[in-house]
Backbone as a chain_set.jsonl record, in Angstrom:
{"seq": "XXXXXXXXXXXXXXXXXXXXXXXXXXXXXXXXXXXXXXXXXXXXXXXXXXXXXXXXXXXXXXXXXXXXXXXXXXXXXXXXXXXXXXXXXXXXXXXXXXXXXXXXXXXXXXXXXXXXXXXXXXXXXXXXX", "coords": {"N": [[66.188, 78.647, -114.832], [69.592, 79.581, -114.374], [71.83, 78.45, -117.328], [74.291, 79.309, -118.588], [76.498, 82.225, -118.341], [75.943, 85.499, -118.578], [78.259, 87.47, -121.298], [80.94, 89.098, -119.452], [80.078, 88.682, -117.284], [81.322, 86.179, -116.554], [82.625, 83.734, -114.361], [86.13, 83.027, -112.872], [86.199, 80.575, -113.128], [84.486, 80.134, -115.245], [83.956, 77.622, -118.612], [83.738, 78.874, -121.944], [81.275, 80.109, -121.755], [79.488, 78.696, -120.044], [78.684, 77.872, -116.832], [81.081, 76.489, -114.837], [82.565, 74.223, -112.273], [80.741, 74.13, -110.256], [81.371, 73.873, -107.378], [82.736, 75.451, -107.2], [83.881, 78.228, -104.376], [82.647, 80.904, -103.635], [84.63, 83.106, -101.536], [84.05, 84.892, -98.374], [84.418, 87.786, -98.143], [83.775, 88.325, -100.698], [81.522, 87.781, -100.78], [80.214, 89.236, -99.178], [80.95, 92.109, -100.103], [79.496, 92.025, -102.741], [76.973, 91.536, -101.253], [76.793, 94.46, -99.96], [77.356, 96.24, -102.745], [75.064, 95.487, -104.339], [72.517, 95.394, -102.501], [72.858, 98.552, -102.617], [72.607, 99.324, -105.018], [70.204, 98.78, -106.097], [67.683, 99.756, -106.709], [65.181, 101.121, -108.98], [65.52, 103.586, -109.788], [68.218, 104.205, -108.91], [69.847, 102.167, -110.499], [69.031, 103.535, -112.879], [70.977, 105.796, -112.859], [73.172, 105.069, -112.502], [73.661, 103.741, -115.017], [73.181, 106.117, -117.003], [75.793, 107.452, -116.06], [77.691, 105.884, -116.691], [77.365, 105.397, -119.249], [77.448, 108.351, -120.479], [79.443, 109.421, -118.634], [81.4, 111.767, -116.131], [79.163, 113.875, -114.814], [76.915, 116.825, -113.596], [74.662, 117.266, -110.418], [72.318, 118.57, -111.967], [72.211, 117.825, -114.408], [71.7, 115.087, -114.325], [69.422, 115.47, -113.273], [67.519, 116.491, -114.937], [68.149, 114.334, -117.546], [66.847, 111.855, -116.094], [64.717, 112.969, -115.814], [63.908, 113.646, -113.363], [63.273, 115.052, -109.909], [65.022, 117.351, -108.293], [65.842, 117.127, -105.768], [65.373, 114.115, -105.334], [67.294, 112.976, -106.907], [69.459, 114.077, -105.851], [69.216, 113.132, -103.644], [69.64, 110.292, -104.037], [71.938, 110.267, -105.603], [73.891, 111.216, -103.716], [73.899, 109.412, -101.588], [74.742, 107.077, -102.77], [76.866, 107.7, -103.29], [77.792, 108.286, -100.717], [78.148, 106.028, -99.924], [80.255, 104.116, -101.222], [79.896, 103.954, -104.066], [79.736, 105.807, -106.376], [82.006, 108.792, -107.183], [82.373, 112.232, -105.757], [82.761, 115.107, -106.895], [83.311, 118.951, -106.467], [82.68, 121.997, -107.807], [82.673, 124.789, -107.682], [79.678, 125.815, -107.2], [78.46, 123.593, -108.205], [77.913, 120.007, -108.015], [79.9, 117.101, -109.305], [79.195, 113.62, -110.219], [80.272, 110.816, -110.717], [81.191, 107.417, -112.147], [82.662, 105.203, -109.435], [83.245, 102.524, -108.305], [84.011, 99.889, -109.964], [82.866, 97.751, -110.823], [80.013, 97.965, -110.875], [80.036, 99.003, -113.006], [80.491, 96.662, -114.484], [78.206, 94.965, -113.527], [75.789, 96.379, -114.696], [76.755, 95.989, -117.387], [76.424, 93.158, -117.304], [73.45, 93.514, -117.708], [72.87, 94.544, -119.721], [73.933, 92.357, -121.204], [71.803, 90.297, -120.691], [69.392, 91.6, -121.121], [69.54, 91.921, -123.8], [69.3, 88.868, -124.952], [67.367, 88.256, -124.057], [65.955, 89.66, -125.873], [65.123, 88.493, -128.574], [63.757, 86.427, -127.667], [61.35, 87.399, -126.309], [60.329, 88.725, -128.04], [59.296, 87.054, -129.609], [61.142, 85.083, -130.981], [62.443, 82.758, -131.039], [64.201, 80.748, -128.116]], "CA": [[67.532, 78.381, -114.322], [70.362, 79.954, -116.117], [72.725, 77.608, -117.316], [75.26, 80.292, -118.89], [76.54, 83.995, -117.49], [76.034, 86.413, -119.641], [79.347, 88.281, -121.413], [81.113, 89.672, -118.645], [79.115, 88.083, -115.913], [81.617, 84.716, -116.197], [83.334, 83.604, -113.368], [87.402, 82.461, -113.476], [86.187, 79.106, -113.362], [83.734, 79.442, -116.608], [84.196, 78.155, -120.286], [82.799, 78.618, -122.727], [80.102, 79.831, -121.237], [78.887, 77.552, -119.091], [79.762, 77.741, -115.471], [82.015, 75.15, -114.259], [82.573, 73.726, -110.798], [79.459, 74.28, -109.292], [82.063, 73.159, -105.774], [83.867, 76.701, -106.553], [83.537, 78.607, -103.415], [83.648, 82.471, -103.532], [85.143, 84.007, -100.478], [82.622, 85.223, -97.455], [84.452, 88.806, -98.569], [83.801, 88.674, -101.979], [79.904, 87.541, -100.783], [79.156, 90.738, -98.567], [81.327, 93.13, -100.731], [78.674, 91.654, -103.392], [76.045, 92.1, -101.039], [76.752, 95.762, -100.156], [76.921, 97.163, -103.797], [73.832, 95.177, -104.735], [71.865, 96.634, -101.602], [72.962, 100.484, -102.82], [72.254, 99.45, -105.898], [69.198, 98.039, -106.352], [66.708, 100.835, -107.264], [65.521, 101.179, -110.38], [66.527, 105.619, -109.938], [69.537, 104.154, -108.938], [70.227, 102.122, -111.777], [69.155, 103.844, -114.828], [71.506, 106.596, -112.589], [74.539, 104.424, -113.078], [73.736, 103.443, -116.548], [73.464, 107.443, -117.442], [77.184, 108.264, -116.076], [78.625, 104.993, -117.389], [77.616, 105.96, -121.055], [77.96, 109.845, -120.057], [80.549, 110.156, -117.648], [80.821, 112.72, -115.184], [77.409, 114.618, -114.667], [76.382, 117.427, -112.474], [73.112, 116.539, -110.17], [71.016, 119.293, -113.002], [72.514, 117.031, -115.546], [71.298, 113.873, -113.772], [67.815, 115.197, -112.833], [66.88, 117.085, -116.482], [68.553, 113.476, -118.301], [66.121, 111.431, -116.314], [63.389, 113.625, -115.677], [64.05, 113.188, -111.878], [62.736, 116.043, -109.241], [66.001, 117.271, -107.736], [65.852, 116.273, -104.504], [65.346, 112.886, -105.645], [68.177, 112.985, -107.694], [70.417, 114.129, -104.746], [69.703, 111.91, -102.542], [70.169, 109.093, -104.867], [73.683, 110.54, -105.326], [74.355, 111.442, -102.087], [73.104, 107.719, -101.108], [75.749, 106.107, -103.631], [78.681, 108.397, -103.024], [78.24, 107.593, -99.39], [78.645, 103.914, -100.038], [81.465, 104.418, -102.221], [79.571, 103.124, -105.511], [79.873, 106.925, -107.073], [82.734, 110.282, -106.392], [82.138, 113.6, -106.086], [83.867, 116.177, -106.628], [82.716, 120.474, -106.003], [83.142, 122.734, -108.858], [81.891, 126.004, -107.254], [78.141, 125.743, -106.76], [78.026, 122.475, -108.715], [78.444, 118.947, -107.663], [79.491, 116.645, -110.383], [79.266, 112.435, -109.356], [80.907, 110.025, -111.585], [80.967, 105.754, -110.904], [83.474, 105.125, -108.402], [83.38, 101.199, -107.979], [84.3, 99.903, -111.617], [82.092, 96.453, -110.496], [78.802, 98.218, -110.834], [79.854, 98.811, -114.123], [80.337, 95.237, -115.009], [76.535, 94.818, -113.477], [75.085, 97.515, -115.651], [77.161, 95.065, -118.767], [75.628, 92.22, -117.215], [72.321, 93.51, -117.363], [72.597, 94.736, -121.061], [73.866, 91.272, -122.186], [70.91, 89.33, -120.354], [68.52, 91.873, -121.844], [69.879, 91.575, -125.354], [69.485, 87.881, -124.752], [66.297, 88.195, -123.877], [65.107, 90.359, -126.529], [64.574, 87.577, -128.971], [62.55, 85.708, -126.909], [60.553, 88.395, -125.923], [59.672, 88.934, -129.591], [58.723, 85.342, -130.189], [61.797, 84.691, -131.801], [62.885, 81.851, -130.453], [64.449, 81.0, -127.366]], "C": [[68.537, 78.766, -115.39], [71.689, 79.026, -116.543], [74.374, 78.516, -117.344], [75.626, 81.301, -118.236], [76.811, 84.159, -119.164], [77.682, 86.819, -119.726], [79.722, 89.367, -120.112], [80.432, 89.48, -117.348], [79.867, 86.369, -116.153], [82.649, 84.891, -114.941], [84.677, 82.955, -114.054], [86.928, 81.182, -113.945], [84.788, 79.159, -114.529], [84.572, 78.9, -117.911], [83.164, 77.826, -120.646], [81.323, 79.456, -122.738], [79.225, 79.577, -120.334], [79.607, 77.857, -117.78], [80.176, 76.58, -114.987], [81.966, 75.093, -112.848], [81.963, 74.55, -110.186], [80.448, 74.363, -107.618], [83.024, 74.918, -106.039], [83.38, 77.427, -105.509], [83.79, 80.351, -103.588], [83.736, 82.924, -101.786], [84.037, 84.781, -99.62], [83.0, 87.217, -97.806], [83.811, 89.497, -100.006], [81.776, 88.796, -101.881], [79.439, 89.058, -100.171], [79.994, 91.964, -99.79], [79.787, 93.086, -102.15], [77.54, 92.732, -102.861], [75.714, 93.342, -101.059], [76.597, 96.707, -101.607], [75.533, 96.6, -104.054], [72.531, 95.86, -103.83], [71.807, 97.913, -102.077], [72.584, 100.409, -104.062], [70.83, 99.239, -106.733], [67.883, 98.61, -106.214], [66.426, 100.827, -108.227], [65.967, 102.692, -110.912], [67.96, 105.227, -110.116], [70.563, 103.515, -110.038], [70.425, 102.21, -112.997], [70.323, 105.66, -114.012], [73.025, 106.536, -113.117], [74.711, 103.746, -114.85], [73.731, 104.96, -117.257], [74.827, 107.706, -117.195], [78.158, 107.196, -116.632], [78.676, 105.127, -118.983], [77.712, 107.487, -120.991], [79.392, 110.586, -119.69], [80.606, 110.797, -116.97], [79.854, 113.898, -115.265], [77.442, 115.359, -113.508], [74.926, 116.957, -112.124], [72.238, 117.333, -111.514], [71.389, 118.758, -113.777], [71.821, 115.476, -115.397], [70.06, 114.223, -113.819], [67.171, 115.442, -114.207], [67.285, 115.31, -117.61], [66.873, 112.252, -118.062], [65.141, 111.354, -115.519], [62.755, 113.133, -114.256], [63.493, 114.609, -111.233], [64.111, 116.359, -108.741], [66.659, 117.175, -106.494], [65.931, 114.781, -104.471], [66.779, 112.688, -106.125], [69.484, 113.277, -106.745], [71.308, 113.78, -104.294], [70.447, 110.459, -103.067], [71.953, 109.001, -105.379], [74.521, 110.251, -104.813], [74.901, 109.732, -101.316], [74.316, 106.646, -101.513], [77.008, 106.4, -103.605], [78.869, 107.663, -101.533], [78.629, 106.058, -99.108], [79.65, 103.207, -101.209], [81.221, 103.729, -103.859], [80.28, 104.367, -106.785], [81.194, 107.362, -106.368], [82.292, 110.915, -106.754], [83.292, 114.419, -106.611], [82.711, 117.513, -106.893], [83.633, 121.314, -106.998], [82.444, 123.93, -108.464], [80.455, 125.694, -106.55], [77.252, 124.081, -107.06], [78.556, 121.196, -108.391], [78.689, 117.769, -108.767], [79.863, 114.939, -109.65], [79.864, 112.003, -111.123], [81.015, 108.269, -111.424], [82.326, 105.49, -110.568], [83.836, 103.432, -108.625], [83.432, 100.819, -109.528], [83.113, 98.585, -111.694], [80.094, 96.98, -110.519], [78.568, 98.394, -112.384], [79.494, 97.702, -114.797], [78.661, 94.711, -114.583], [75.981, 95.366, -114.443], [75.255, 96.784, -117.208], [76.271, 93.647, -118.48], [74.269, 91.998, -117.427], [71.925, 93.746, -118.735], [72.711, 93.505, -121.881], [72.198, 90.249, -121.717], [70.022, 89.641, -120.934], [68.5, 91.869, -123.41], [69.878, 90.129, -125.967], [68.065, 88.133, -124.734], [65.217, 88.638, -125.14], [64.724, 89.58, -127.513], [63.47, 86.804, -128.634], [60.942, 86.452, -126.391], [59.615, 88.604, -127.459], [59.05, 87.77, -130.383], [59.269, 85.036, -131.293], [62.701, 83.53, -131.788], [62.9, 81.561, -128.923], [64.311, 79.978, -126.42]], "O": [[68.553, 78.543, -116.601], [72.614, 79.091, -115.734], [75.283, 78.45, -116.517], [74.937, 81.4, -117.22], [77.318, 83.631, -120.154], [78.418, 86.666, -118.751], [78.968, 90.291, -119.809], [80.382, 90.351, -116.479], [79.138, 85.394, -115.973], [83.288, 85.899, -114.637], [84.701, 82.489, -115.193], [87.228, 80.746, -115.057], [84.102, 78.138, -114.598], [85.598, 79.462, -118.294], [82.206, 77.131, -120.306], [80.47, 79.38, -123.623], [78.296, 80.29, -119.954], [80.816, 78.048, -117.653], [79.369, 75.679, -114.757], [81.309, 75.936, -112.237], [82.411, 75.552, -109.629], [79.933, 75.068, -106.751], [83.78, 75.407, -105.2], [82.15, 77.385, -105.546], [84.887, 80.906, -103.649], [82.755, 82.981, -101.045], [83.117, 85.297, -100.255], [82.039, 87.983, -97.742], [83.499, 90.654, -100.289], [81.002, 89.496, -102.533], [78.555, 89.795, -100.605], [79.169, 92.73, -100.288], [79.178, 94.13, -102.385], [77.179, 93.833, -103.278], [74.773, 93.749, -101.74], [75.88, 97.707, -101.638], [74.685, 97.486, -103.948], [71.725, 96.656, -104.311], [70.722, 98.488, -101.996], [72.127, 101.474, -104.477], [70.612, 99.584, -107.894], [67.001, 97.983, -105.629], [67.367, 100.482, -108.942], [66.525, 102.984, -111.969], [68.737, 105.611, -110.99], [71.638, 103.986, -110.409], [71.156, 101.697, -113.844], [70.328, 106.63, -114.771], [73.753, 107.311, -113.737], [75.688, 103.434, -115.531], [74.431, 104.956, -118.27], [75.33, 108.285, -118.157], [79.288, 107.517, -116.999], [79.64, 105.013, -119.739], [78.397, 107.79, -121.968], [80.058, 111.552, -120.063], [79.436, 110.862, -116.591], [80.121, 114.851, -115.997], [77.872, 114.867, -112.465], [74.13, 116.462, -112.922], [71.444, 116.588, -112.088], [70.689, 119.231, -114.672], [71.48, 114.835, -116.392], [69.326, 113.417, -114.391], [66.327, 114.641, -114.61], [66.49, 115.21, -118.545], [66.095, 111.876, -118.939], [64.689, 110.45, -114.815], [61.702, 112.547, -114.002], [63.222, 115.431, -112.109], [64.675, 115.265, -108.72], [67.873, 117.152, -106.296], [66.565, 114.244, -103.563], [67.417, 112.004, -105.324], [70.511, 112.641, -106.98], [72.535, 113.754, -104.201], [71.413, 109.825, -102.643], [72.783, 108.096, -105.462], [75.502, 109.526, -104.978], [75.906, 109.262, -100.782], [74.723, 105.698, -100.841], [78.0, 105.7, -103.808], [79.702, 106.817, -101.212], [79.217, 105.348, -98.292], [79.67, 102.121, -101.788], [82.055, 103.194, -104.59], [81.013, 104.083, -107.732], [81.627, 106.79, -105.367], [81.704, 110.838, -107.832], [84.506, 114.214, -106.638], [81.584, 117.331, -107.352], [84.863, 121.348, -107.039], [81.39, 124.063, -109.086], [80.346, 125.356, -105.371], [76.226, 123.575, -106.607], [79.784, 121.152, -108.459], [77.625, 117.366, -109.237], [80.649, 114.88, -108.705], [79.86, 112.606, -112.196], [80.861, 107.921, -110.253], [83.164, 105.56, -111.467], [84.894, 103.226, -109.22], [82.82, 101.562, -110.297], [82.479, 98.52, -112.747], [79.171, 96.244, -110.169], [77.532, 98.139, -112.997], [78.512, 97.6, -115.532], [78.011, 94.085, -115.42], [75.58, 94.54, -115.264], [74.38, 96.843, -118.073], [75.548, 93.15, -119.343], [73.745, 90.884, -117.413], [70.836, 93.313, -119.113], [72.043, 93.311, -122.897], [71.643, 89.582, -122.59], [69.387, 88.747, -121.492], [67.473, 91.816, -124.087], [70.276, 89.935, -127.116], [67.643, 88.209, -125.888], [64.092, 88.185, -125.355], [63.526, 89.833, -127.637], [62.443, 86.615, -129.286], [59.818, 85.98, -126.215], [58.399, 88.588, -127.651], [58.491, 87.702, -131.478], [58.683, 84.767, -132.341], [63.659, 83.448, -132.557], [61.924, 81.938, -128.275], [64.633, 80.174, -125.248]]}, "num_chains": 1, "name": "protein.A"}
């Protein structure tokens, strides 16, 4: 059970730390908008996809598939897949398609996911915890 949110994973109503009023309610919008990126997101192609253009930046797909040693069809679709659900944009540079992250909130996941694992990594090492 986690008591804390990680950096960048607190809600208005944390301090400290700690999450506060358990009785806060988020919004039935804020719950499916949630749901929907988490759904598109929730690959593991798809997320070491968004962790490549968030420390990258904009990438063509042969930049995406050669980075992480994807087939390019795979690599595409996984694109394709995320643009269409407005996580990524495109944009068409002649022959080349370059994607970029679109939704700034996938970012803050991708931060969330580095502080929990940097959190973790102690423990993992039998360094406490």
């Amino acid at each position: 059970l986690m008591v804390g949110a990680p950096v960048g994973c607190q809600t208005s109503g944390s301090q400290g730390g700690v999450l506060a009023g358990k009785t806060d309610k988020i919004s039935v919008e804020v719950v499916q908008d949630a749901s929907r990126v988490l759904r598109c997101i929730g690959h593991p192609v798809r997320l070491r996809i968004i962790e490549l253009l968030d420390n990258r930046g904009e990438l063509n797909v042969s930049a995406v598939q050669e980075a992480l040693d994807l087939e390019q069809a795979t690599a595409s679709q996984h694109l394709s897949l995320m643009r269409d659900k407005g996580i990524l944009r495109s944009r068409r540079d002649g022959v080349n398609v370059f994607y970029d992250v679109l939704d700034e909130k996938v970012v803050q996941i991708m931060n969330c996911l580095r502080d929990c694992d940097a959190d973790a990594l102690p423990r993992r090492n039998g360094a406490g915890g």
